[in-house]
PDB file as gemmi writes it, atoms N, CA and C in Angstrom:
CRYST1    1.000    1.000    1.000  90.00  90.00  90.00 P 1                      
ATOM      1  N   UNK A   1     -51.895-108.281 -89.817  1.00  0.00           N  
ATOM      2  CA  UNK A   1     -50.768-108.631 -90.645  1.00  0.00           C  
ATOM      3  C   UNK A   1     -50.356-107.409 -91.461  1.00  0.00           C  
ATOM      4  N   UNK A   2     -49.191-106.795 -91.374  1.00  0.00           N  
ATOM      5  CA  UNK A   2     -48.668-106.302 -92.012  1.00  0.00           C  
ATOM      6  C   UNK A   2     -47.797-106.689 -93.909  1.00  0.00           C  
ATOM      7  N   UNK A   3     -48.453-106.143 -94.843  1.00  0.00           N  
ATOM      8  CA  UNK A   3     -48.654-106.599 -96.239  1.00  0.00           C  
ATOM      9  C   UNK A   3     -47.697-105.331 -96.760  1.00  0.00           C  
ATOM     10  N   UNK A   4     -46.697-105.387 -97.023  1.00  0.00           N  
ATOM     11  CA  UNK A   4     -45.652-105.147 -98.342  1.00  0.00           C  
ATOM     12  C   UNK A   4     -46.238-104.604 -99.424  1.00  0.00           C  
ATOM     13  N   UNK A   5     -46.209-103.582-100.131  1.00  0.00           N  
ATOM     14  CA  UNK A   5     -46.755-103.311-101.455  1.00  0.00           C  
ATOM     15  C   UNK A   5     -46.146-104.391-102.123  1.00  0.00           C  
ATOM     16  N   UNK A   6     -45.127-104.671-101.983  1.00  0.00           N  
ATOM     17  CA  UNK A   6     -44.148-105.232-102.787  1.00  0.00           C  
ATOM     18  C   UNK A   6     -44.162-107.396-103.678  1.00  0.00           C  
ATOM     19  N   UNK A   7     -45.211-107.268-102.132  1.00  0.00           N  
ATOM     20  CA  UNK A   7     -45.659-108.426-102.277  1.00  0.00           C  
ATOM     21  C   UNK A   7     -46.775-108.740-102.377  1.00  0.00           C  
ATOM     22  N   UNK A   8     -47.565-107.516-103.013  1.00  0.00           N  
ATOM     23  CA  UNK A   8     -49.113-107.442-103.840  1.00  0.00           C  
ATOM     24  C   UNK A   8     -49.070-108.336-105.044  1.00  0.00           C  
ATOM     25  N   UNK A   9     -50.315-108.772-105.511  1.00  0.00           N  
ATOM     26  CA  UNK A   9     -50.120-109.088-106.832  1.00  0.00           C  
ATOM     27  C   UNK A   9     -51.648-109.526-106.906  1.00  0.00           C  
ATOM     28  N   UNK A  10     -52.539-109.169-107.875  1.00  0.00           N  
ATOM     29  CA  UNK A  10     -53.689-108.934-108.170  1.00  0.00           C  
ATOM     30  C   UNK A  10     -54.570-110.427-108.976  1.00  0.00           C  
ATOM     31  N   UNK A  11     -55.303-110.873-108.366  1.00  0.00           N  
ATOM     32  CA  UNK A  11     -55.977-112.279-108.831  1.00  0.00           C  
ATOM     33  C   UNK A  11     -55.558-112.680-110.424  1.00  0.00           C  
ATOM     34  N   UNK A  12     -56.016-111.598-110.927  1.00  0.00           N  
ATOM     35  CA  UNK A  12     -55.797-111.487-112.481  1.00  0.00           C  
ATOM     36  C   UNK A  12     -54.400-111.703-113.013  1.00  0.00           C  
ATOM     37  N   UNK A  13     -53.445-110.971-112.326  1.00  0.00           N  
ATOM     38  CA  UNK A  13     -52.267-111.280-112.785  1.00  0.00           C  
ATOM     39  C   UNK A  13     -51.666-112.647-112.575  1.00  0.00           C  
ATOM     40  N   UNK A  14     -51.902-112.992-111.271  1.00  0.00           N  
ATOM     41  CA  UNK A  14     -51.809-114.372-110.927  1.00  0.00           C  
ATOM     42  C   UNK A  14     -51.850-115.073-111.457  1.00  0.00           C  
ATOM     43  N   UNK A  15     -53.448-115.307-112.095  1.00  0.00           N  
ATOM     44  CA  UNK A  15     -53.676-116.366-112.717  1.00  0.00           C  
ATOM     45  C   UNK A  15     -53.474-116.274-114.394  1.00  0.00           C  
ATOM     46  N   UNK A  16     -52.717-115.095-114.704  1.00  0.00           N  
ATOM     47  CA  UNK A  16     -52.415-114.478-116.112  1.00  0.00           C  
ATOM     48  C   UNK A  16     -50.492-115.717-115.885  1.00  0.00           C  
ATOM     49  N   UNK A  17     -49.893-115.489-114.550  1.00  0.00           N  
ATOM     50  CA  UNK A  17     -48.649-115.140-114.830  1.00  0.00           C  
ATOM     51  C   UNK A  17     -48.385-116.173-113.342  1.00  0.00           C  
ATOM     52  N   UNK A  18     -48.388-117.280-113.075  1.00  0.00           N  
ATOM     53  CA  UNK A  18     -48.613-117.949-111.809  1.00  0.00           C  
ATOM     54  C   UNK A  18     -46.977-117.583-111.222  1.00  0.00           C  
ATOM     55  N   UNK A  19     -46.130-117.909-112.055  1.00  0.00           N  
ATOM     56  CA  UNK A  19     -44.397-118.276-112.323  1.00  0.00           C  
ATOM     57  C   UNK A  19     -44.009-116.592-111.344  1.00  0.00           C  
ATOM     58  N   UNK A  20     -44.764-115.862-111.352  1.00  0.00           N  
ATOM     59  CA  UNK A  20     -44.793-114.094-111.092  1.00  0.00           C  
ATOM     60  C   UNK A  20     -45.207-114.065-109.770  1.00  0.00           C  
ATOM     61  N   UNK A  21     -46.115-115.224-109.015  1.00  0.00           N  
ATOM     62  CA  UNK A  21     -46.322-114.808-107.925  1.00  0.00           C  
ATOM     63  C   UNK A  21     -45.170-115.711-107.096  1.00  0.00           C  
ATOM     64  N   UNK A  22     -44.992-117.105-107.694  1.00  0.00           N  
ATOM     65  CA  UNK A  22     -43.933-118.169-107.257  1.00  0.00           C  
ATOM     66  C   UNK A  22     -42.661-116.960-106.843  1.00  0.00           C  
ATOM     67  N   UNK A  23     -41.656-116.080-107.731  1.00  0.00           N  
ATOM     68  CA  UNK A  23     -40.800-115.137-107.795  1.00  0.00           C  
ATOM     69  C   UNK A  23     -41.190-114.409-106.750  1.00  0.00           C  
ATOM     70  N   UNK A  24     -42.421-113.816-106.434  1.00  0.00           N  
ATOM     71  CA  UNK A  24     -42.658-112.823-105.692  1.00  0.00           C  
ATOM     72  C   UNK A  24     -42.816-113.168-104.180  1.00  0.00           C  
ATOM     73  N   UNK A  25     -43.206-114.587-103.586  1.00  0.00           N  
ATOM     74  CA  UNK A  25     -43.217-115.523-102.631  1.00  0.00           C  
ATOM     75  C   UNK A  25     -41.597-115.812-102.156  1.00  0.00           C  
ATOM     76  N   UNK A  26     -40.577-116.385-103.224  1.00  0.00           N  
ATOM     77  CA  UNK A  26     -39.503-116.356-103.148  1.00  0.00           C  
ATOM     78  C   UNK A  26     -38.980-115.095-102.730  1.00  0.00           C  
ATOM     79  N   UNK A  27     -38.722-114.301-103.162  1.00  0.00           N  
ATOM     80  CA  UNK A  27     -38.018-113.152-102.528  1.00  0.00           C  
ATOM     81  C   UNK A  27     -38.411-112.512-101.912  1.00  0.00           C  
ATOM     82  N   UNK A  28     -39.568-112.135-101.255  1.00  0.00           N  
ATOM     83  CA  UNK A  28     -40.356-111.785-100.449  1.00  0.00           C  
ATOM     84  C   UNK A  28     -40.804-112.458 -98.981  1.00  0.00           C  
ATOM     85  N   UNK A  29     -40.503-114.041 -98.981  1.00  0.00           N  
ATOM     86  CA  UNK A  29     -41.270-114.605 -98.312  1.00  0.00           C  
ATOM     87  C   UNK A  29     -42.833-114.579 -98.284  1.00  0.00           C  
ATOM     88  N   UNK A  30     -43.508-114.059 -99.003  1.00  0.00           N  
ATOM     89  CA  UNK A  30     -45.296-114.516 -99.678  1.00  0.00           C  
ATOM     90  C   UNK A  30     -45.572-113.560-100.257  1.00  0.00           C  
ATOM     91  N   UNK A  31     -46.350-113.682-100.732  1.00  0.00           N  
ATOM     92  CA  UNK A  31     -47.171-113.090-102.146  1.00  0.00           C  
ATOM     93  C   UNK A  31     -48.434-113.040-101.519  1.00  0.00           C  
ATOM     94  N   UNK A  32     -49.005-111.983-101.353  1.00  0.00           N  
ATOM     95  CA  UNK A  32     -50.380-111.561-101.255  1.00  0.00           C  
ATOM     96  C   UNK A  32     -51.319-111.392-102.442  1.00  0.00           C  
ATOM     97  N   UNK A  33     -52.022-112.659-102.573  1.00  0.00           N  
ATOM     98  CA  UNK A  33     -53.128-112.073-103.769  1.00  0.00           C  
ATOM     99  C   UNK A  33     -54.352-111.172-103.085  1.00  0.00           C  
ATOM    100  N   UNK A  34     -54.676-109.897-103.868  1.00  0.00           N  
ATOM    101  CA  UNK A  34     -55.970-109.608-103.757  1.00  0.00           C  
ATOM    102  C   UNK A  34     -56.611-109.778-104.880  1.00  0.00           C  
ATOM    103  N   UNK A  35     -58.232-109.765-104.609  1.00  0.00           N  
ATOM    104  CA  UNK A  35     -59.535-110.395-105.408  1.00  0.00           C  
ATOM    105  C   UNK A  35     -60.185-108.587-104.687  1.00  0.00           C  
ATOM    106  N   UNK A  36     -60.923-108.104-106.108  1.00  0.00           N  
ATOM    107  CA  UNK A  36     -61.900-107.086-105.623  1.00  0.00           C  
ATOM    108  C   UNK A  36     -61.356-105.636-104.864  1.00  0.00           C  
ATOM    109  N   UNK A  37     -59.881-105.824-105.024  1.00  0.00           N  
ATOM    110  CA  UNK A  37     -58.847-104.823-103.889  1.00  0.00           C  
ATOM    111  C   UNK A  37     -59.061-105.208-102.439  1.00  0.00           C  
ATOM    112  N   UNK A  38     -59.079-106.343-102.018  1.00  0.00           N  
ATOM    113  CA  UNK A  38     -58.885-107.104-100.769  1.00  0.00           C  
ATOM    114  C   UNK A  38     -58.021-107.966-100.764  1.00  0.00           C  
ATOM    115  N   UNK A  39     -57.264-108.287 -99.728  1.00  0.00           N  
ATOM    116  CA  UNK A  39     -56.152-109.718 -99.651  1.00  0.00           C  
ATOM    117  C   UNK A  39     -57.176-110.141 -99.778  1.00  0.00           C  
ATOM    118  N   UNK A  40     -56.721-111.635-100.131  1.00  0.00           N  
ATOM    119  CA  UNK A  40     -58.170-112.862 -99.991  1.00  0.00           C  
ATOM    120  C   UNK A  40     -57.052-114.200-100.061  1.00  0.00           C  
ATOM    121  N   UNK A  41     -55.672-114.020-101.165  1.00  0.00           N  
ATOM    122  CA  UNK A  41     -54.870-115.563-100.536  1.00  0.00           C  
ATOM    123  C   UNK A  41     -53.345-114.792 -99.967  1.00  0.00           C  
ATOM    124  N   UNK A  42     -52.546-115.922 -99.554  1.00  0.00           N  
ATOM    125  CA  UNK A  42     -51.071-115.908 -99.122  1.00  0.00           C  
ATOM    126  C   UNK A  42     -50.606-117.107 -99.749  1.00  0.00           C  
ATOM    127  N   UNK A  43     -49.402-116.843-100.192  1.00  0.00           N  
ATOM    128  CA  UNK A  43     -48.810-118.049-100.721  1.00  0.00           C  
ATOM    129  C   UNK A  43     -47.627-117.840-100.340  1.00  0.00           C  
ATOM    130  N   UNK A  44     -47.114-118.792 -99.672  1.00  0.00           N  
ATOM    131  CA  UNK A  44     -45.680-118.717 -98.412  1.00  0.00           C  
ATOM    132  C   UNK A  44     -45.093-120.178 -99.219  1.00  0.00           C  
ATOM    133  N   UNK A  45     -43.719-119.940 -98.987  1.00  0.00           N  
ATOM    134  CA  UNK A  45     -42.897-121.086 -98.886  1.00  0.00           C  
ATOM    135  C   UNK A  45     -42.660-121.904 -97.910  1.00  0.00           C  
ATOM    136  N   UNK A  46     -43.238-123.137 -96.896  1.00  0.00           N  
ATOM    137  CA  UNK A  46     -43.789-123.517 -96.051  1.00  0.00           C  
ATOM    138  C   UNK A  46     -42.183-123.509 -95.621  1.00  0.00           C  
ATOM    139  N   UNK A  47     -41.423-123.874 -96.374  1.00  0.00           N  
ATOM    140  CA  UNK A  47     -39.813-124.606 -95.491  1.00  0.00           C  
ATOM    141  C   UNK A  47     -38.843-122.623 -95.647  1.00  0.00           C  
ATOM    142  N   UNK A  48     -39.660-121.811 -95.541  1.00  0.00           N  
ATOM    143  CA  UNK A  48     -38.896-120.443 -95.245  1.00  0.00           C  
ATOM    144  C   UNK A  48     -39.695-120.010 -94.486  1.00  0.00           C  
ATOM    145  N   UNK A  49     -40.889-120.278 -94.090  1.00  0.00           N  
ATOM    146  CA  UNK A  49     -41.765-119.711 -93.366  1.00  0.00           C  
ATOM    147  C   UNK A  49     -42.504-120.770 -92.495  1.00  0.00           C  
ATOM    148  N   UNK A  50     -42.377-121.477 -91.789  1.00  0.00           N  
ATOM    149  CA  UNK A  50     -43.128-122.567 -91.842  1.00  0.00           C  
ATOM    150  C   UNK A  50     -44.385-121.517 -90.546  1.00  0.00           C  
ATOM    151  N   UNK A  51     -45.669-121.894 -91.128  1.00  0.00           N  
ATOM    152  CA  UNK A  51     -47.285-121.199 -90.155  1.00  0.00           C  
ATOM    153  C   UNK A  51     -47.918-122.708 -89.651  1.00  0.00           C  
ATOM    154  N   UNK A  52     -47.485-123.692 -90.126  1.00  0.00           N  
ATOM    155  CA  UNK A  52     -47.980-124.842 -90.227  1.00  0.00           C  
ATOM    156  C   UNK A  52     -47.488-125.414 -88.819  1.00  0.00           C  
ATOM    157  N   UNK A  53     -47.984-125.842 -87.498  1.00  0.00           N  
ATOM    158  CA  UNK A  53     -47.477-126.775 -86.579  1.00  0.00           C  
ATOM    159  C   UNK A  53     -47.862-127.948 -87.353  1.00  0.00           C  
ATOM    160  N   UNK A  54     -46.423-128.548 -86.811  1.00  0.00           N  
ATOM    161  CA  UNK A  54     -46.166-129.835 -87.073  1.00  0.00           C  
ATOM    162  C   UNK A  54     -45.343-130.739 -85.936  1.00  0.00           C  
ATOM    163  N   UNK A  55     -45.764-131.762 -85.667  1.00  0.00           N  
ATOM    164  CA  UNK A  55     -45.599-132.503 -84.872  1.00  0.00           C  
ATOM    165  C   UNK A  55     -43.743-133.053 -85.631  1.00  0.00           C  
ATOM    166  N   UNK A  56     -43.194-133.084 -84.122  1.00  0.00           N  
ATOM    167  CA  UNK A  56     -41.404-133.882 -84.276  1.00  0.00           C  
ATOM    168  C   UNK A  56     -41.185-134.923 -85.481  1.00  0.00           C  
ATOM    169  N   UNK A  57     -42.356-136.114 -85.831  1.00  0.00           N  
ATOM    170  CA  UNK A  57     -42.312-136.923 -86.616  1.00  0.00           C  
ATOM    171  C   UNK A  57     -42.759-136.561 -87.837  1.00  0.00           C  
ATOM    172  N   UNK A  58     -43.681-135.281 -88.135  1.00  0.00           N  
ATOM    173  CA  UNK A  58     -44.240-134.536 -88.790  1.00  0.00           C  
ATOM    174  C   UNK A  58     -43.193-133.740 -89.663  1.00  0.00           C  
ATOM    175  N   UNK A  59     -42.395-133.610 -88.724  1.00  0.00           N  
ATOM    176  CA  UNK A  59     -41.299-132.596 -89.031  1.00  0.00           C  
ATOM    177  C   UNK A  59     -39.970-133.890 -90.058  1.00  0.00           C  
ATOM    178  N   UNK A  60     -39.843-134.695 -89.537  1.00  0.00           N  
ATOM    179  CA  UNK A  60     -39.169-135.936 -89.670  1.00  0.00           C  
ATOM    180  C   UNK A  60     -39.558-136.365 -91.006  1.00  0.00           C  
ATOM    181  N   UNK A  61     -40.617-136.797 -91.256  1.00  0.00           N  
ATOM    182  CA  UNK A  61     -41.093-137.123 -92.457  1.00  0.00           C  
ATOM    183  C   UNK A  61     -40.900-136.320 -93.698  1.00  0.00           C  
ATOM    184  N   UNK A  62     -41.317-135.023 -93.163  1.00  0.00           N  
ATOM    185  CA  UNK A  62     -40.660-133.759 -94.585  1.00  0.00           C  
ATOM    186  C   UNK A  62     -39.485-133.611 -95.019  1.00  0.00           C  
ATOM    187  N   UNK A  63     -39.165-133.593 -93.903  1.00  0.00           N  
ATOM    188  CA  UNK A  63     -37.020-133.183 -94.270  1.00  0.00           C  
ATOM    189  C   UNK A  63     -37.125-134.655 -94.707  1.00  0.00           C  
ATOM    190  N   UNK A  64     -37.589-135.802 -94.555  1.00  0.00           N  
ATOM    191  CA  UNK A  64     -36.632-137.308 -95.375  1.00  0.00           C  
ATOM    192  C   UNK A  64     -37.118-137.099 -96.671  1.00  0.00           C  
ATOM    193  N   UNK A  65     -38.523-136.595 -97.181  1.00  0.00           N  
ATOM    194  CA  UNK A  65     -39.405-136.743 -98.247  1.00  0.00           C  
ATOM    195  C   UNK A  65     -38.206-135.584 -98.788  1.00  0.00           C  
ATOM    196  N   UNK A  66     -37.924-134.773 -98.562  1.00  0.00           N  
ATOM    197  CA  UNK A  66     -37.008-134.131 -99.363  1.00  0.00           C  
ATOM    198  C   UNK A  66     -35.549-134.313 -99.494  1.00  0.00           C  
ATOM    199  N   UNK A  67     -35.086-134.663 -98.394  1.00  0.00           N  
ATOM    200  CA  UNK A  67     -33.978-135.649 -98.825  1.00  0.00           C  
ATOM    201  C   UNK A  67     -34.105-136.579 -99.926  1.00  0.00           C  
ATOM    202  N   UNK A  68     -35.073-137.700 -99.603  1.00  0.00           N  
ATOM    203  CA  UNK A  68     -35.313-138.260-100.493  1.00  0.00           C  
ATOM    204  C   UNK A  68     -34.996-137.985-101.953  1.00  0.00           C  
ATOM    205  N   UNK A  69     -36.239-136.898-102.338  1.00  0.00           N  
ATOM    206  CA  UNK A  69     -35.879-136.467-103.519  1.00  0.00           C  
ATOM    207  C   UNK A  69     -35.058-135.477-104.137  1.00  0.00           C  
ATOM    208  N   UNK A  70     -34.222-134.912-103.594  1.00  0.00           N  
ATOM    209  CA  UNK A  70     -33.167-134.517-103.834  1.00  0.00           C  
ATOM    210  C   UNK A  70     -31.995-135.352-104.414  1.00  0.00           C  
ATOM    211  N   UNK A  71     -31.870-136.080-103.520  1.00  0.00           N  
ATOM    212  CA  UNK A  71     -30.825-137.606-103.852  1.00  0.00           C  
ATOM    213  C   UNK A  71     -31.443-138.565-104.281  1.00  0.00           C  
ATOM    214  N   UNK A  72     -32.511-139.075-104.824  1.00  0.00           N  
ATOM    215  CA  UNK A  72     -33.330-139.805-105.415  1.00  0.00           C  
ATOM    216  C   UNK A  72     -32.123-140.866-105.702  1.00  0.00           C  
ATOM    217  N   UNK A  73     -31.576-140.449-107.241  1.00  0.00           N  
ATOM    218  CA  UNK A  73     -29.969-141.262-108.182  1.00  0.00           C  
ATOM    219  C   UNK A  73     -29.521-141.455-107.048  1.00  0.00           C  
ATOM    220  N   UNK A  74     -29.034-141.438-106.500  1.00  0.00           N  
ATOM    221  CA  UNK A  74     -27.567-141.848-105.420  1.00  0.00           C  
ATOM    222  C   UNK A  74     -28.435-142.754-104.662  1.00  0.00           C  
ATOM    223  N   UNK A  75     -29.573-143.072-104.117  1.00  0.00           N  
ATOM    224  CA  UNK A  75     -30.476-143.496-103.314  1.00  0.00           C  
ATOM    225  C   UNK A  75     -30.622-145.178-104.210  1.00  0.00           C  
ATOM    226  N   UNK A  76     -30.916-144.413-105.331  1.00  0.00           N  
ATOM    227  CA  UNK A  76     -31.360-145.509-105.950  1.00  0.00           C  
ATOM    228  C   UNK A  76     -29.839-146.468-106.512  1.00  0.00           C  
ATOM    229  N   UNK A  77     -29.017-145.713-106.922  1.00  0.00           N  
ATOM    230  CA  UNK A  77     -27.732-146.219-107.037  1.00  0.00           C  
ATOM    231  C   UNK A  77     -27.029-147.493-105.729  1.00  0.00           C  
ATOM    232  N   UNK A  78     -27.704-146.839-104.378  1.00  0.00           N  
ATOM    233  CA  UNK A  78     -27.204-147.334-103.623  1.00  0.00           C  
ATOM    234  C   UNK A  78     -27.791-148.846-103.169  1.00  0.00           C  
ATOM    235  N   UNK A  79     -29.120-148.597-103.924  1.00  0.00           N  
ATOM    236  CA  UNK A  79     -30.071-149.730-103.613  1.00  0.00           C  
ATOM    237  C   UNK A  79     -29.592-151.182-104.509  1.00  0.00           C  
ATOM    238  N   UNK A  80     -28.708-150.776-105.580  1.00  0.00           N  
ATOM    239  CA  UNK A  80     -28.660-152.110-106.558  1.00  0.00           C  
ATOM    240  C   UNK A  80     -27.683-152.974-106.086  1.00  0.00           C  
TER     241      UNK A  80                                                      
END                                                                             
């Protein structure tokens, strides 16, 4: 895997500044923490990157769960 300086960010800071690696995942597509000067996590945005197989219904279920809550009010509006 090829790792970005850019998308370094050091255990310590991480867990100093979480909101810093979220930003750095976002515009980057992941954030590499190292521990000890080693990668050791990745933190990806699963719906910009998806690493995860997921099965058609798998896939189905996420996009509604976020539909869902996106439109939650209107959902619920529509229900009364």
């Amino acid at each position: 895997m090829k790792i970005d300086t850019n998308e370094i960010i050091s255990i310590s800071a991480a867990n100093q500044n979480f909101s810093n690696v979220i930003k750095i995942a976002d515009k980057r597509g992941k954030a590499v923490i190292f521990k000890n000067n080693k990668p050791k996590y990745i933190l990806m945005n699963i719906e910009e990157t998806p690493i995860i197989e997921m099965t058609d219904d798998e896939k189905i279920d996420f996009v509604a769960a976020r539909i869902l809550k996106e439109h939650k009010a209107a959902f619920q509006e529509l229900a009364k």
